[in-house]
C-alpha positions as CSV (number, residue, x, y, z in Angstrom):
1,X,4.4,40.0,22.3
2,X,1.7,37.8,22.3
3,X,1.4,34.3,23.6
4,X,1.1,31.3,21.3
5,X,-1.2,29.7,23.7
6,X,-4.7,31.0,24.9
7,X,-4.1,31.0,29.0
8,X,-7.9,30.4,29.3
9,X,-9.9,28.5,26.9
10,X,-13.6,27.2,26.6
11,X,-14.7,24.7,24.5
12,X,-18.2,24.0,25.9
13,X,-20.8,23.7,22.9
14,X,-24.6,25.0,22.4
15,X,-26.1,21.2,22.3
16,X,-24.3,20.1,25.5
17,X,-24.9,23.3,27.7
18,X,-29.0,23.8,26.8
19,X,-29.2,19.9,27.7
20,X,-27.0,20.1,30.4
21,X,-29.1,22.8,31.7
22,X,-32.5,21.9,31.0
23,X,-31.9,18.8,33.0
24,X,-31.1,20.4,36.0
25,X,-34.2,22.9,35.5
26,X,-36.1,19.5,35.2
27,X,-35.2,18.1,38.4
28,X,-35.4,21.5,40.1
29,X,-38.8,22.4,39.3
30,X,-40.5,18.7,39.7
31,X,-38.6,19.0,43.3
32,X,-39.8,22.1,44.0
33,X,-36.1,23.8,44.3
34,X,-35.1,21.0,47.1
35,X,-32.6,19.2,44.3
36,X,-31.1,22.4,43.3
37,X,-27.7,21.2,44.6
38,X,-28.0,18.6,42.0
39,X,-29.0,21.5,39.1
40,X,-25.7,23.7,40.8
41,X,-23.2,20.1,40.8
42,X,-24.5,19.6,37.1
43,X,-23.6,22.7,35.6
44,X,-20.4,22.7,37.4
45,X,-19.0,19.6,35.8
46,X,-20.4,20.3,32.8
47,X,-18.7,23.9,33.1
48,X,-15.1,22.7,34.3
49,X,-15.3,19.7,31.9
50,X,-14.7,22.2,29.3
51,X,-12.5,25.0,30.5
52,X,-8.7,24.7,30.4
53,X,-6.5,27.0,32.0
54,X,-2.6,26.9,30.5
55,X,-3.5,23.7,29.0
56,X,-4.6,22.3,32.0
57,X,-8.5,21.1,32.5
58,X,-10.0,22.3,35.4
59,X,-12.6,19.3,37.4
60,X,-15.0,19.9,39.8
61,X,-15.1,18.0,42.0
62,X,-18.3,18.6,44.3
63,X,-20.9,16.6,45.3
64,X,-24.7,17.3,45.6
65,X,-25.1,15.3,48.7
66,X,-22.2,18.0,49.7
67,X,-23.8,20.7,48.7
68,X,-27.4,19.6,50.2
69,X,-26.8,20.4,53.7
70,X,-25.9,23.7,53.3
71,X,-28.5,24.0,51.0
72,X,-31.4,23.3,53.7
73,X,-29.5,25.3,56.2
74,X,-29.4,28.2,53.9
75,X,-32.6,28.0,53.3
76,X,-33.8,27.8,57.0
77,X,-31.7,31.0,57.8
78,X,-33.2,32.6,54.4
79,X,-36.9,31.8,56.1
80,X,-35.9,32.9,59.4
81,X,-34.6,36.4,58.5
82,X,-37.4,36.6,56.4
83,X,-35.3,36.2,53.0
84,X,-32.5,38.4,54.1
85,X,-30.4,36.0,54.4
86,X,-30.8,35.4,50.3
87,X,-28.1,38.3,49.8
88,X,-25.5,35.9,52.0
89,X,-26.6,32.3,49.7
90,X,-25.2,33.7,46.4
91,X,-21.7,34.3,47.8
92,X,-21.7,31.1,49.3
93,X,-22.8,29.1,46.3
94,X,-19.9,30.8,44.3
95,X,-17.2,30.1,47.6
96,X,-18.3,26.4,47.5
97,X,-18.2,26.1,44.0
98,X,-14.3,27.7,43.6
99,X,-13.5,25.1,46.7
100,X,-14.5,22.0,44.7
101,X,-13.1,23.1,41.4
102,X,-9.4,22.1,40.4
103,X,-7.1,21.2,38.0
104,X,-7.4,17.6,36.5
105,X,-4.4,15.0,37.5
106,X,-1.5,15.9,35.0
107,X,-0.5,12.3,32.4
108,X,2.5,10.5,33.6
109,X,5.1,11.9,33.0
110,X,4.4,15.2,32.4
111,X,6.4,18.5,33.2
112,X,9.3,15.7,33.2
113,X,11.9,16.2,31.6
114,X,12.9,12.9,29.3
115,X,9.8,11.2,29.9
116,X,7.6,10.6,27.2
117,X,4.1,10.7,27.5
């Protein structure tokens, strides 16, 4: 039998992403890759902003000031170990992300039985 929901749905649009996205490139190549935590924060809200899971939108909730100082400590260990450390950054980006993402606060109300919303 088959649902009469979607469980995950999207609703992210062309426009938004590409300017969205080209923003972020923006600030990451005039500062050289050192804002890229802003560029990774951006795309995540713009990301969870749009994805619902059983009805429910997701928010992330991250920071790039958060994100920043493992950022330069990443990239000292990546410059120590002569870039090997690289394999170890992607993984961690993806962790940190998943950490700061969650559902948004449900209306008043609901999942309450007799309470109109």
């Amino acid at each position: 039998m088959v649902s009469p929901y979607k469980r995950f749905t999207f609703d992210g649009g062309a426009g938004t992403y590409i300017g969205t996205a080209l923003l972020g490139l923006l600030v990451t190549t005039v500062t050289l890759g050192i804002f890229y935590p802003f560029q990774v924060v951006l795309m995540q809200r713009w990301r969870a902003k749009h994805a619902f899971i059983d009805g429910q939108q997701l928010v992330f909730t991250g920071t790039a000031t958060g994100l920043f100082g493992l950022w330069i400590k990443w990239f000292l260990l990546s410059v120590i170990t002569l870039g090997i450390y690289l394999l170890w950054v992607g993984p961690r980006i993806e962790a940190w992300k998943w950490e700061n993402t969650t559902f948004a606060a449900a209306p008043v109300g609901a999942g309450v039985p007799g309470v109109a919303r």
